[in-house]
C-alpha positions as CSV (number, residue, x, y, z in Angstrom):
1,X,16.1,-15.0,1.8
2,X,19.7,-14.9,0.3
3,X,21.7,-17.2,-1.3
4,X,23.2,-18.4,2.1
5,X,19.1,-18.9,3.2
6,X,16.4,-20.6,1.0
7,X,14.8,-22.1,3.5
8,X,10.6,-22.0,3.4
9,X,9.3,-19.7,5.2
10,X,5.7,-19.8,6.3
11,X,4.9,-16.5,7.3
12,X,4.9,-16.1,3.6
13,X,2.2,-18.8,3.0
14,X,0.3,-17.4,6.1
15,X,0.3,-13.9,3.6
16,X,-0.8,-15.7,0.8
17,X,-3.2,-17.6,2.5
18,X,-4.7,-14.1,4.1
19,X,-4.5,-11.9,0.8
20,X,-6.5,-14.6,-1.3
21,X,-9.1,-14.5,1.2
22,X,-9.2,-10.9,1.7
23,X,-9.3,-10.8,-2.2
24,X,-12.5,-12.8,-1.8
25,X,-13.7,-10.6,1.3
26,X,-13.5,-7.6,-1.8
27,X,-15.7,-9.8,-4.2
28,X,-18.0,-11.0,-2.0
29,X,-19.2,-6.6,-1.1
30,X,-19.4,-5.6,-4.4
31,X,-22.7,-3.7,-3.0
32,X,-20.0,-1.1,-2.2
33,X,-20.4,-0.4,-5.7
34,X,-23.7,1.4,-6.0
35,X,-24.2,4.0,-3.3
36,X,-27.3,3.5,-0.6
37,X,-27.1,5.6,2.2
38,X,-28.0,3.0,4.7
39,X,-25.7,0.7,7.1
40,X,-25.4,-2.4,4.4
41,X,-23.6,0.3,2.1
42,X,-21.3,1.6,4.9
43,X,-20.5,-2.2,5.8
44,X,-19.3,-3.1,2.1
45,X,-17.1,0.1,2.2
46,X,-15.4,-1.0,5.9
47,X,-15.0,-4.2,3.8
48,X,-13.3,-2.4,0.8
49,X,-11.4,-0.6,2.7
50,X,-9.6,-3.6,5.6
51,X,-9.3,-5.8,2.6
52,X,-7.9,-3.5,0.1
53,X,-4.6,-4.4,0.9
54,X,-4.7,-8.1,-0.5
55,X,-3.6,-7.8,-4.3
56,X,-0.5,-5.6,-3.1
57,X,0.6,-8.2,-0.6
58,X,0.4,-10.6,-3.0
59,X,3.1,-8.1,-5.5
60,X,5.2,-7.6,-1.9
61,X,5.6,-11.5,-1.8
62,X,6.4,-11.7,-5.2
63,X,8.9,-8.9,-4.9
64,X,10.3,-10.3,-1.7
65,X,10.6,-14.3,-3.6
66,X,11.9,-13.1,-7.2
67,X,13.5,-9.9,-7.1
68,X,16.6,-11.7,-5.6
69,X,15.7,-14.7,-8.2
70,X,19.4,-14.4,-10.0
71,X,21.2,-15.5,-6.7
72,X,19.1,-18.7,-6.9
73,X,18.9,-19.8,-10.5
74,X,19.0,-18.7,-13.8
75,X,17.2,-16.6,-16.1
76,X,15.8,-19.0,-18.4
77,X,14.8,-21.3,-15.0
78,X,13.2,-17.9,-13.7
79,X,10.9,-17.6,-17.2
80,X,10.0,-21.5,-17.4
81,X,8.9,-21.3,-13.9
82,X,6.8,-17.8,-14.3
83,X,5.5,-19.9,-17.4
84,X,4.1,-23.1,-15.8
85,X,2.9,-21.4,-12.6
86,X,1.3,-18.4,-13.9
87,X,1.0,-18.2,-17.7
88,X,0.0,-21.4,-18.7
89,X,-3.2,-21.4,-16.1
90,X,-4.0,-17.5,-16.8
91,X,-4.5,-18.6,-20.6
92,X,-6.4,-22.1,-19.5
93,X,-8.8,-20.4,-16.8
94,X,-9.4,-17.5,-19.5
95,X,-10.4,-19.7,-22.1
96,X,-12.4,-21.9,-19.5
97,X,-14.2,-18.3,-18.6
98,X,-14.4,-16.6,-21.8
99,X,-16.5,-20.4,-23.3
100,X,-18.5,-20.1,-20.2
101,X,-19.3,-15.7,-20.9
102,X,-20.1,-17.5,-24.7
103,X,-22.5,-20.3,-23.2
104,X,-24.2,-17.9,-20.6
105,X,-25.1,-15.0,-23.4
106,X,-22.7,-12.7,-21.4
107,X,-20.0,-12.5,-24.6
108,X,-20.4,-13.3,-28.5
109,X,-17.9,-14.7,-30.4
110,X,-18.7,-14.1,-34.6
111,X,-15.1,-14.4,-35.7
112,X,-11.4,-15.8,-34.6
113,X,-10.8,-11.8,-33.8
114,X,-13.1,-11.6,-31.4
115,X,-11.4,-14.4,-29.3
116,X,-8.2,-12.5,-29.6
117,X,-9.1,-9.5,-28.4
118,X,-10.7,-11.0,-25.6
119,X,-7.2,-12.3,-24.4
120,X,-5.2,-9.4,-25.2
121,X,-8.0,-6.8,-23.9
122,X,-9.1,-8.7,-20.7
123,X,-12.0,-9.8,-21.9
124,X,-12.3,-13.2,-20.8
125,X,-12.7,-12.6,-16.3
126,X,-12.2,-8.8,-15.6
127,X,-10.8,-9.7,-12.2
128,X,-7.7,-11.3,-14.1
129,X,-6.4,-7.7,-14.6
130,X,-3.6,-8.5,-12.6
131,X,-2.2,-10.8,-14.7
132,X,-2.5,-8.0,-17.2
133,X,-0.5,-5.7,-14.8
134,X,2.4,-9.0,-13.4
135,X,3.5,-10.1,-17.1
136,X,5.0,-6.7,-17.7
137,X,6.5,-7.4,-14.3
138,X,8.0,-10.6,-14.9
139,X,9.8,-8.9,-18.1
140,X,11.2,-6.1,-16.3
141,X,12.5,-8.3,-13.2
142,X,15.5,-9.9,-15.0
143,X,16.6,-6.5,-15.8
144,X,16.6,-5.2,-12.7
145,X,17.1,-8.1,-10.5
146,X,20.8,-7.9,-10.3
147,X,20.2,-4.5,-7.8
148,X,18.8,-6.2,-5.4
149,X,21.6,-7.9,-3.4
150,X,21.9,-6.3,0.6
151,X,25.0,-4.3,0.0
152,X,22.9,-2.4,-2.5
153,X,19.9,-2.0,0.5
154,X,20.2,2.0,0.8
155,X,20.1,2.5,-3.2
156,X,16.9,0.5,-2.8
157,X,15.3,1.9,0.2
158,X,16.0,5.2,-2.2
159,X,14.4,3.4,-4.7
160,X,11.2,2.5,-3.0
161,X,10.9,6.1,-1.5
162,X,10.7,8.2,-4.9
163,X,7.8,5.6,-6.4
164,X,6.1,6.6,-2.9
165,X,6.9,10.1,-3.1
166,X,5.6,10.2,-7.0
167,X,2.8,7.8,-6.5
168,X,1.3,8.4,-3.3
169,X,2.1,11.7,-1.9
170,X,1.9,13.9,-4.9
171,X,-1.9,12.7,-5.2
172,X,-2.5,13.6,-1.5
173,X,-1.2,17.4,-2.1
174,X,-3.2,17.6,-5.3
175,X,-6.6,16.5,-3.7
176,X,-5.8,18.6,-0.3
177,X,-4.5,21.9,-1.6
178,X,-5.4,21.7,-5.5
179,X,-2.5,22.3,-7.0
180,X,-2.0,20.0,-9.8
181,X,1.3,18.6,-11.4
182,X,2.2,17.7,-14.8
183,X,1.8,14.6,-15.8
184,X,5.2,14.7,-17.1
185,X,6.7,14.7,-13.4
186,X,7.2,11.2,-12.4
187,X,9.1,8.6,-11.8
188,X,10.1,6.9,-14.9
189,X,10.1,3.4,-13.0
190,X,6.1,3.9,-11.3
191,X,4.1,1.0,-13.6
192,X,2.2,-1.9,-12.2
193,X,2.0,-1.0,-8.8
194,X,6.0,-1.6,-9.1
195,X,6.8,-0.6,-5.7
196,X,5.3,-3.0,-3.8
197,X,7.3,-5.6,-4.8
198,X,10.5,-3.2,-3.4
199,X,8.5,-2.8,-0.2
200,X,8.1,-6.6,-0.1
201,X,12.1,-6.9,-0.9
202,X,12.7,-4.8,1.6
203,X,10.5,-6.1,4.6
204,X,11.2,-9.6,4.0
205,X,14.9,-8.4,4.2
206,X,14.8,-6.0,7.5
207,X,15.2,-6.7,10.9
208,X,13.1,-4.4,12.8
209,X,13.2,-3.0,16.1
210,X,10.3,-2.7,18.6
211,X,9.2,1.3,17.8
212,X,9.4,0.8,14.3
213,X,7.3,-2.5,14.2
214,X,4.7,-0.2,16.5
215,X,5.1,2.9,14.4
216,X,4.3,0.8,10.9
217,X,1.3,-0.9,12.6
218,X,0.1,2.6,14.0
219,X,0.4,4.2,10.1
220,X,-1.7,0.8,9.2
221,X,-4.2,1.8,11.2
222,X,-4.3,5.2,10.7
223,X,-4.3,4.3,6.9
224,X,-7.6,2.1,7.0
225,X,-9.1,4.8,9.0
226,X,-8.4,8.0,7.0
227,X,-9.1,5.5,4.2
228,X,-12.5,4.9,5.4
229,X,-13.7,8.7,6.3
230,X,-11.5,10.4,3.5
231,X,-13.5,7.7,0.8
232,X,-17.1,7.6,2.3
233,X,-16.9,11.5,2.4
234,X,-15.4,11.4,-1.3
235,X,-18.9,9.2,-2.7
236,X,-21.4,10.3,-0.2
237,X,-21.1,13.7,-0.7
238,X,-20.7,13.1,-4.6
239,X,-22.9,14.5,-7.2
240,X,-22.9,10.6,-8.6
241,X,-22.0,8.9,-6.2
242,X,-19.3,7.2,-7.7
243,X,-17.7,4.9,-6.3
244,X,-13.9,6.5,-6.5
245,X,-11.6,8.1,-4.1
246,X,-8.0,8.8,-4.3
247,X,-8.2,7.1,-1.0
248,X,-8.9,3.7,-2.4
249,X,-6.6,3.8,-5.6
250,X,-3.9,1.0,-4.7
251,X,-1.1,3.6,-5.2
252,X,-2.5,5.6,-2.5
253,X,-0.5,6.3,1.4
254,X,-2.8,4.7,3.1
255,X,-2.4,1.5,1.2
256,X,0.8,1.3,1.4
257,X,0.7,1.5,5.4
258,X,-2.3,-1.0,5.6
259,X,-0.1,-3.2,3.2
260,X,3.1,-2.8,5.4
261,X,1.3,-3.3,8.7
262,X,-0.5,-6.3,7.8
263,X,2.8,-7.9,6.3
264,X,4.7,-7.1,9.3
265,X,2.3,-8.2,11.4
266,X,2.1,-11.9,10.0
267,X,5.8,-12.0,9.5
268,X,6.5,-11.1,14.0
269,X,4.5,-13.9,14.5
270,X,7.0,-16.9,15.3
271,X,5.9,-19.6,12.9
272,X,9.1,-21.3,13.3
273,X,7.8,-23.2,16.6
274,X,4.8,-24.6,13.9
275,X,7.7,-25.8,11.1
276,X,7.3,-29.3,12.0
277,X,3.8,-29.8,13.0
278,X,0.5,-30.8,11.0
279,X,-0.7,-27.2,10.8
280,X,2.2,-25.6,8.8
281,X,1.6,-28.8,6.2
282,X,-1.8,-27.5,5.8
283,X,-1.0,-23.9,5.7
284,X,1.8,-24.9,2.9
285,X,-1.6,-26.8,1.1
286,X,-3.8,-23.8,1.3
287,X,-1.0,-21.7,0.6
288,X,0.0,-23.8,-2.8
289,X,-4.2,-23.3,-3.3
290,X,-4.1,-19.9,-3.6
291,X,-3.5,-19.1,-6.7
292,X,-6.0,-21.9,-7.7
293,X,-8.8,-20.2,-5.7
294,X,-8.5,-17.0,-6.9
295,X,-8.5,-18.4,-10.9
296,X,-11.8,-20.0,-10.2
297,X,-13.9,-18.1,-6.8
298,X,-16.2,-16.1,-8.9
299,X,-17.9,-19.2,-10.7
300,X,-19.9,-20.0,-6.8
301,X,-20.1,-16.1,-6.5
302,X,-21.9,-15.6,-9.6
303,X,-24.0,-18.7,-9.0
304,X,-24.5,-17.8,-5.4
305,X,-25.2,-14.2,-6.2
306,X,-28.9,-15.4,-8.9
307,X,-30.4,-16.9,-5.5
308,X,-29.6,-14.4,-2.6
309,X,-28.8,-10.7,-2.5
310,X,-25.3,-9.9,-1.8
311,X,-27.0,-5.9,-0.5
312,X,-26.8,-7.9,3.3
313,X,-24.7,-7.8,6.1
314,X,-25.0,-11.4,6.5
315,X,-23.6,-12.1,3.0
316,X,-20.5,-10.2,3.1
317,X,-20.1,-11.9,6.9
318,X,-20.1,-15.0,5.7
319,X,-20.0,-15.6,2.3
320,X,-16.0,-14.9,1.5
321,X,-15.8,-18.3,4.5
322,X,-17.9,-20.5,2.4
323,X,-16.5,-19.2,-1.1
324,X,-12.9,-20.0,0.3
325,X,-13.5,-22.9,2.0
326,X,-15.5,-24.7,-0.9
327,X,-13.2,-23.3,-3.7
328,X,-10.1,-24.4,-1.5
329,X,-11.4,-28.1,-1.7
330,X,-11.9,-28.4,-5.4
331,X,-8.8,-27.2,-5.8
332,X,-7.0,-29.3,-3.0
333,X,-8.9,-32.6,-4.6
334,X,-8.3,-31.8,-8.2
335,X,-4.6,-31.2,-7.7
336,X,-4.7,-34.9,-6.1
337,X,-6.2,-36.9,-9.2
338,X,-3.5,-37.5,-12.0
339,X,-4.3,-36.5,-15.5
340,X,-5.9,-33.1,-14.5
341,X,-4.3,-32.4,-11.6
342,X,-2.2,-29.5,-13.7
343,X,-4.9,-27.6,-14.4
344,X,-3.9,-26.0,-11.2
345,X,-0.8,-24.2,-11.0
């Protein structure tokens, strides 16, 4: 991962692979959404909940690929990649939606305004809020990037532990004893979910021992189930029913262990013996598709979603499989045909 080590590694594309699915798995039981007290409900918040690590592994593998980015390249080779791979597609695909909103009487356009605040205010695909939330990022990165070199490991570690501290476990002593905190007390460096690419740094950088692999995939598990009860108690015993828990908010504990165990988890399996076989070319393939897939998975959703009802366990079975599988072909066959092939980062 440093300088010295470049090398591909495909428990990283394994990751990617899993968290665009699981980011599908989210969209595809939406029912969780609007609260029936029946098993379909308490299915689509299981769902939620074993998926809802997906979007932070995705910020712990760019935190773990670019936070280190100065020992590889330059600046200005850091921003023209970040601008062909990311921002160039986000404004493509947001156009591509916001024309498609316009054509199905979701959105009207009357003036040049309009279209502008559609981009700036995520107007064109509400699920591209994370774009909204990892341009900030990018900015920041160069700042900070030149901290993040291993003899500098402990200031980081330190680091990582006051945005959990401020994030994650002040919340939990709110909800659990009441006693609130100013909004003034935090960590000055908390924005975008900015942590998670430390903890990323940080995994993809550790060696660890046999307890401490068991102990982070025993916290992941405890997470997703005091996840589970802490959140279904929150909404089901609701006036409203809302569907919001500090349980579920990304920045929570439990998030953070799900997201740790599940990355450790993919990264102790030894892909190496897979480098140089037909599999790892295809999970390099899906991998490169990811980003593809998540720009355009909720076009067969929303399609999919006018002729059956998504309020079935069946659906949220087997619906993020098909969704995946058919948006990772268009993808994998556009990005073959010259001439359009780019419209895919």
């Amino acid at each position: 991962m440093d300088k010295k080590n470049t090398k591909h590694f495909l428990y990283m594309d394994v990751l990617n692979i899993a968290a665009c699915f699981a980011v599908i798995v989210l969209h595809c039981s939406g029912t969780f959404f609007t609260y029936t007290p029946d098993e379909v409900w308490k299915l689509s918040l299981l769902l939620q909940v074993l998926a809802r690590w997906a979007v932070l592994v995705f910020l712990m593998l760019t935190g773990a690929n670019l936070l280190s980015y100065c020992e590889r390249y330059s600046t200005a080779v850091f921003f023209r990649k970040r601008l062909i791979r990311t921002f160039l597609p986000f404004l493509l695909w947001s156009a591509v939606w916001l024309v498609w909103k316009v054509f199905e009487g979701q959105v009207q356009i009357t003036n040049p305004r309009d279209v502008i605040t559609a981009f700036t205010n995520n107007g064109c695909q509400s699920i591209y809020w994370f774009f909204y939330m990892l341009f900030p990022i990018y900015l920041a990165i160069p700042v900070i990037s030149p901290l993040f070199v291993r003899s500098n490991i402990r200031r980081i570690r330190y680091f990582y532990l006051m945005i959990l501290f401020f994030t994650a476990v002040l919340p939990l002593i709110t909800y659990y004893t009441g006693i609130p905190f100013s909004s003034d007390f935090t960590f000055p460096l908390t924005a975008g979910n900015f942590g998670f690419l430390i903890l990323g740094w940080l995994m993809a950088r550790t060696e660890f021992k046999v307890w401490q692999r068991l102990l982070i995939w025993l916290s992941g598990i405890l997470g997703a189930v005091w996840m589970y009860f802490g959140s279904y108690r929150d909404i089901a015993l609701s006036a409203d029913h809302t569907a919001q828990s500090v349980f579920l908010s990304y920045n929570s504990l439990q998030t953070a262990a799900m997201s740790a165990a599940v990355f450790l988890l993919i990264k102790s399996i030894p892909w190496q013996k897979l480098e140089q076989t037909f599999f790892a070319s295809i999970l390099r393939t899906l991998s490169g598709a990811s980003l593809g897939i998540y720009l355009i998975h909720l076009f067969p959703i929303q399609y999919i979603n006018r002729v059956f009802s998504n309020h079935s366990a069946s659906y949220m079975l087997f619906m993020p499989v098909l969704v995946y599988v058919l948006c990772a072909l268009i993808v994998i066959l556009i990005r073959m045909i010259p001439g359009i092939r780019r419209i895919f980062p």
